[in-house]
C-alpha positions in Angstrom: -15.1 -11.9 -9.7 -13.1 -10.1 -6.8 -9.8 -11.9 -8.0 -7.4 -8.5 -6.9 -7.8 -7.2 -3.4 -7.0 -3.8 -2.4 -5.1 -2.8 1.1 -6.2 0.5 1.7 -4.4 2.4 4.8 -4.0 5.9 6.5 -1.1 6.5 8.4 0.8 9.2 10.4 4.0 10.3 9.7 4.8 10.9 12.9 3.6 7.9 14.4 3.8 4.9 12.9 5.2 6.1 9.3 4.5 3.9 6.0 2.6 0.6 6.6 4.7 -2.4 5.5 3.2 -4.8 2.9 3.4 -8.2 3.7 2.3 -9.6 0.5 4.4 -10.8 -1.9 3.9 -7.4 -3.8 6.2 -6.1 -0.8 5.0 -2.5 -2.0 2.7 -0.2 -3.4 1.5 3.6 -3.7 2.3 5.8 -0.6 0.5 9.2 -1.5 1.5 11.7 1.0 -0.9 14.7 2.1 0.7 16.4 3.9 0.9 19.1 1.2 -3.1 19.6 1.8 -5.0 21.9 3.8 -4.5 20.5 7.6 -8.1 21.0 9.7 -5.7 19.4 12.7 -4.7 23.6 12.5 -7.9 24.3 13.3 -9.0 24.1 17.3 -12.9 23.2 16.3 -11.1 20.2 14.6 -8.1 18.9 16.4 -10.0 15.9 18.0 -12.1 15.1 14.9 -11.2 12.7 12.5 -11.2 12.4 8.5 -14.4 10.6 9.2 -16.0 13.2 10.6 -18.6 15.7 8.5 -17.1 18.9 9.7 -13.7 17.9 8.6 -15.0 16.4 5.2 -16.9 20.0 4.7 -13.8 22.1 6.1 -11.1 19.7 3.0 -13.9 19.5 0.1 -13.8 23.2 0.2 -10.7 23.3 -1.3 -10.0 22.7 -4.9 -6.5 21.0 -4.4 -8.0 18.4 -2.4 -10.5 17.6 -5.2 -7.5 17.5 -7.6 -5.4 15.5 -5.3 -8.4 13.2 -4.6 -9.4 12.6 -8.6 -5.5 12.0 -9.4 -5.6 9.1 -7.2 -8.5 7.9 -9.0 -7.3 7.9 -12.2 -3.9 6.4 -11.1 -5.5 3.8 -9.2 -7.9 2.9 -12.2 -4.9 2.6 -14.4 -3.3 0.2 -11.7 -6.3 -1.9 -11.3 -6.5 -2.3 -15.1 -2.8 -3.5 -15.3 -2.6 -5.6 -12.6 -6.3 -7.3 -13.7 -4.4 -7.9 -16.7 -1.6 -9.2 -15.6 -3.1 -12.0 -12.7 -1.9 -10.3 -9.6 -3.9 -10.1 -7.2 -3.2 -7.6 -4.5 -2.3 -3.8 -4.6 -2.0 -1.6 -1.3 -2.4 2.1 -1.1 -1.6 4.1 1.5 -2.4 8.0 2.4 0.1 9.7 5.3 -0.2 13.2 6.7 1.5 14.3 10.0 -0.8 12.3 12.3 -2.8 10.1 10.7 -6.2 11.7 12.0 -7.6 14.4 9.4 -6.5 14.1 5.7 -5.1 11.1 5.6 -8.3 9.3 6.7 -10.2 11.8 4.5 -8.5 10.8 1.2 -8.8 6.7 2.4 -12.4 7.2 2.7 -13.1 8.8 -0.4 -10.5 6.1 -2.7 -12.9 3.6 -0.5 -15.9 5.0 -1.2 -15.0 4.9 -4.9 -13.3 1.6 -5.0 -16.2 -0.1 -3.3 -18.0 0.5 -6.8 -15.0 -1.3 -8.6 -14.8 -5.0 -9.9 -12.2 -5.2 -6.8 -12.5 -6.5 -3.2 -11.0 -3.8 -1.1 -10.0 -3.8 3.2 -9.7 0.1 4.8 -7.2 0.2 7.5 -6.7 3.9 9.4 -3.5 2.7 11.8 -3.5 5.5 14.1 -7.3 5.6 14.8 -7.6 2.0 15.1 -4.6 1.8 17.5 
């Protein structure tokens, strides 16, 4: 049963900063990549997305990013456990680099791609390309 739903956003920092949570959670995990390899540096990439394979190929290459990327696993696994436990029933995550285009969007994809394969029901949100 799909009884916790996960809000799962990318955001920019310099646009519109940290989603707001309008559950009653009023909160969440706010993972920020900024600290990551930026393709956005990169000319061939500046008007790509996190979406995009070029970009996916240009961050997997990097062994941080894998790190980064199967820490948020595991933390998210231990919070899906716990809040299973304990009835609640929504969680939101969000991933923030400068812009919201490259590694942001990357890292929600992937937690998205993993989640979807999790006893949870789970709604992707990328702010800045969706604006």
């Amino acid at each position: 049963m799909n009884d916790l739903t996960i809000d799962l956003y990318s955001f920019g920092y310099l646009f519109s900063g940290i989603p707001e949570d309008i559950t009653e959670n009023n909160g969440g995990f706010v993972f920020d990549c900024r600290f990551l390899p930026n393709p956005g540096r990169q000319p061939k990439y500046s008007e790509l997305t996190g979406r995009d394979p070029e970009v996916e190929e240009y961050l997997q290459q990097y062994p941080e990013v894998q790190q980064f990327i199967a820490n948020v696993i595991s933390i998210t696994d231990m919070a899906i456990t716990n809040y299973r436990k304990r009835e609640f029933t929504h969680l939101m995550i969000s991933f923030g680099c400068t812009g919201g285009q490259h590694r942001s969007v990357y890292c929600a994809e992937k937690l998205y791609k993993y989640l979807q394969t999790q006893p949870v029901k789970v709604n992707l949100h990328h702010v800045e390309l969706d604006n």
